[in-house]
Every structure is written in C-alpha cells, then in structure tokens.
C-alpha positions, -999 to +999 in steps of 0.1 A: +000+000+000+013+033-012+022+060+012+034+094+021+049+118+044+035+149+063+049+180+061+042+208+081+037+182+115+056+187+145+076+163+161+086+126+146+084+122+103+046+111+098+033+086+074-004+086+058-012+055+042-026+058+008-055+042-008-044+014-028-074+013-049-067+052-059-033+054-052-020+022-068-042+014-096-022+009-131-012+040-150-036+038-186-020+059-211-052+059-236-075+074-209-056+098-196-044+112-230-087+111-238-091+128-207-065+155-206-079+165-247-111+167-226-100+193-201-085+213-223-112+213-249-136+222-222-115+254-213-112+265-249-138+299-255-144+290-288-152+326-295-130+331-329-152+343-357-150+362-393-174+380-411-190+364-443-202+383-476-231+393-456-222+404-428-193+429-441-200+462-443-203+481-475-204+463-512-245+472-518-239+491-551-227+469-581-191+483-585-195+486-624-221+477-651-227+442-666-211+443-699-192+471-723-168+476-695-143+448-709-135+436-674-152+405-656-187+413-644-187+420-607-221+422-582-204+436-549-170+447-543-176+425-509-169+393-523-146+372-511-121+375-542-120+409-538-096+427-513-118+440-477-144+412-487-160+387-471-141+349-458-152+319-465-156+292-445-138+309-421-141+301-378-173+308-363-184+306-325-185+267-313-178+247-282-154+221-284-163+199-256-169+167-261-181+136-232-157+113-215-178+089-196-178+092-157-158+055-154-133+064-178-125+098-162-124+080-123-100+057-143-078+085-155-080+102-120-065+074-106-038+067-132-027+102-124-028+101-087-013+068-091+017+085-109+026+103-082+024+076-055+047+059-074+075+083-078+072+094-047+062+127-058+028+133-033+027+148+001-001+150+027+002+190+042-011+192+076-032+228+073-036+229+112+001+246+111-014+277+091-031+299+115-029+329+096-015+337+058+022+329+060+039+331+026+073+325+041+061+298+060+046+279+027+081+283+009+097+267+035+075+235+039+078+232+004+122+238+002+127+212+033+107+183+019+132+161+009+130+155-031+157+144-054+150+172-076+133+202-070+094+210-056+082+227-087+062+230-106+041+224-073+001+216-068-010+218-036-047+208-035-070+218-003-102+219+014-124+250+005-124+261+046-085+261+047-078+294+034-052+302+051-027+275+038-044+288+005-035+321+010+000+316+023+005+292-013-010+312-038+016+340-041+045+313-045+059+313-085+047+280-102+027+269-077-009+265-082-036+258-053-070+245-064-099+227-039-103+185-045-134+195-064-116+209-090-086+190-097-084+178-130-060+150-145-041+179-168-033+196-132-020+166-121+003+158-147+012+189-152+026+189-115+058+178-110+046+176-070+016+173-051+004+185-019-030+173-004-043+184+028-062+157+049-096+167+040-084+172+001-073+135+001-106+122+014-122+140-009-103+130-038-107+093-029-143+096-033-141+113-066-118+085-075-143+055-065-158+028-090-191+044-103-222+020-090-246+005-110-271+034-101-242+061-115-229+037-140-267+042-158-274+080-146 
C-alpha cells in the first residue's frame, strides 16, 4: 500500500497510508491522453469568428455595369475575391467539448494520482500549522521536503475552509492551489509535486471511486 509523508507536522516524520485502490491502480496511457484532450477542450472559449459576404459592411452598389466595360462582371465589391471582402468558410463561434464517460474519467484520475504515488512525488500538508496567511512559512515547507530534484512546478490541493494555507500558497511562483473538487487530471500531470491536505485526500478518494450501477446508468 502506497504512502506518504506529512509536512508541516511537529515532532517525529509522519506517514499517511494511501488508498491502494486510488493510489496504486495501473497507469492507462489511452485514458488519460482522452481525458487530458477533454480538459483542455472544455476550457477553450471558442469565441474566434469572421465575417462572411453578408455580414461585411459596404459592397450594396454593383461596382460597375454588366457588360461594355471589358473587365469581368462583378455584383459587390464584398466578395470574397476581392480585397476587404467577405471569408469563406472561415471560424465561427463553437464549443469544443466533447463527453468522456464518468468511469473512464475516475479511471484516468487514478492513473494520475497513481503516478505520483509511485514516484514518490505526493505529500499530505497538515493545514492545522497555518493559523494565519504565512507566505514565508509555505516556501519553507515546500524547500525542506526532501525531493531528489526540486518541488516545482508544485500543486497543492486543499479543502475549501483552509484558506489560510491557500493564502500563504498562492503567491509562490509556479505553484498552483486549487480545492479536490476541481482537480483535474491535466493539473495533475502537469505537477511535477503534489500537496493534499487531509480533507483534500478524502475528498479525492471519493471522486476516484468505482461508479455504482445506479451512476454507472445515470
């Protein structure tokens, strides 16, 4: 069963043992490359757009006459050919999202978290030691846990009532802080260490569970 140390707890080095079932499950490449096209898809605007023919300004009067004029007839100097016309085909609002069933985006969860259990990479932050916003205090924590390479980029995922510790993180450089709710599998991989508060890694367990049947047809 995978485990990890506590930082920021007084006295002896701390262990939290790790769910095996979220923590140790086997790393699939497929879903968490489907799942990772999802998030980012989903946070695309999708606002990009051009103007057609019709909705260019200008171009009502017919630029010449029909024939006699030796040059090719023309209806509108907004047409696409013409330089200040219209585009064709061009980008128009759209969403990009698309679905990723609930069991194959638990699965990917858990290939990510797994990743880090495995590598040693995950640390459980004891958020009692943060009474008030203490930038200096965050840096710290994070420069004495023992790592063979350095901290950063660092996630350090929290309950939404520990503000404090997310406070004291927030202003560190390539750190990010974000509540279990929102933790996606890009963030994760994106990290090259994670920091979970207590509460954050119960929370994340859940999210991680097996669908049942009920949520498996829902």
């Amino acid at each position: 069963m995978p485990d990890a140390p506590v930082l920021g707890h007084a006295g002896t080095a701390k262990k939290v043992k790790l769910d095996d079932s979220a923590f140790g499950a086997r790393f699939s490449g497929p879903l968490v490359h489907q799942s990772v096209r999802a998030e980012q898809a989903a946070r695309r605007r999708g606002t990009a757009a051009t103007k057609t023919r019709g909705k260019v300004s200008g171009g009502g009067a017919k630029p010449w006459r029909q024939k006699g004029t030796g040059r090719a007839r023309a209806g509108s100097s907004r047409s696409p050919i013409w330089t200040g016309g219209g585009t064709v085909f061009g980008p128009q609002p759209r969403s990009y999202t698309f679905k990723v069933n609930r069991k194959e985006q638990r699965a990917a969860l858990r290939s990510a978290l797994s990743l880090h259990a495995g590598r040693g990479s995950i640390a459980i932050l004891d958020a009692s030691a943060f009474t008030e916003p203490k930038t200096r205090q965050a840096l710290d924590l994070l420069e004495d846990w023992k790592l063979p390479t350095e901290p950063w980029p660092a996630l350090v995922v929290l309950a939404p009532e520990e503000s404090a510790a997310a406070l004291s993180f927030r202003n560190l450089a390539r750190v990010a802080v974000l509540t279990a709710e929102n933790v996606g599998v890009a963030d994760l991989l994106g990290a090259a260490t994670l920091l979970i508060s207590e509460p954050a890694l119960q929370a994340l367990t859940v999210r991680t569970a097996k669908p049942t049947r009920g949520e498996a047809a829902a």
